[in-house]
C-alpha positions in Angstrom: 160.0 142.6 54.6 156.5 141.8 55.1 155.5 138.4 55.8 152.0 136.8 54.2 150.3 135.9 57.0 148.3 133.3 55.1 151.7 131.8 55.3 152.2 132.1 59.1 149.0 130.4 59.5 150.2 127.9 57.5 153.3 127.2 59.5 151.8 127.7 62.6 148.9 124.8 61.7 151.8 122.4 60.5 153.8 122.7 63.7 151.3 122.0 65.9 150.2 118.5 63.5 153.5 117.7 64.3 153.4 118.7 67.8 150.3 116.3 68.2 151.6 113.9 66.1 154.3 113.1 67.9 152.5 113.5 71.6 150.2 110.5 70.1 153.2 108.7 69.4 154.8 109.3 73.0 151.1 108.3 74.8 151.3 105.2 72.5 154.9 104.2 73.4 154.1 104.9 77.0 150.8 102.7 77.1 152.8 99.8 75.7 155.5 99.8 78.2 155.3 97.1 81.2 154.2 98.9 84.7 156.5 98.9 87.5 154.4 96.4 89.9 153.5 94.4 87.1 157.7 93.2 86.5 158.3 93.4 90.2 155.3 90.9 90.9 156.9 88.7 88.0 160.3 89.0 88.3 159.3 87.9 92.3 156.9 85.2 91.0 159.5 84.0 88.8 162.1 83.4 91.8 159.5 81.8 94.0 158.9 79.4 90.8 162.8 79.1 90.3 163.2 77.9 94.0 160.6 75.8 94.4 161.8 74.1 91.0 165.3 74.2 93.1 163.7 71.5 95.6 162.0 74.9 98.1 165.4 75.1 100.0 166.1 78.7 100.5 169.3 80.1 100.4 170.9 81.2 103.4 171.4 84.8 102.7 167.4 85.2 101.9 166.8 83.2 105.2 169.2 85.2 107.4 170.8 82.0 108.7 174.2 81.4 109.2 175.5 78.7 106.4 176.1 75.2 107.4 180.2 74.4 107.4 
């Protein structure tokens, strides 16, 4: 059975759209997502915020101190 190759050309141009359709869609979704530093340098920034709001007392596991009994 001979295949029209006006109709492999055809199928070959469609599956690449959709090949580039959906790497666009990946590079989008990947430039929207958070970097790594930029949560760590938060999530740290947050905690300094949470303590200080806390009064600036440290608790003794961060500080390596032995508790007070």
């Amino acid at each position: 059975m001979d295949l029209n190759i006006y109709l492999i050309e055809w199928w070959a141009k469609e599956r690449l759209e959709e090949a580039r359709t959906a790497m666009g869609q990946a590079r989008l979704a990947e430039s929207l997502r958070p970097r790594p530093r930029l949560r760590v340098a938060l999530g740290l920034a947050l905690i300094s915020l949470g303590q200080r709001l806390q009064g600036g007392r440290a608790s003794p596991l961060v500080t390596g101190t032995p508790a007070a009994s």
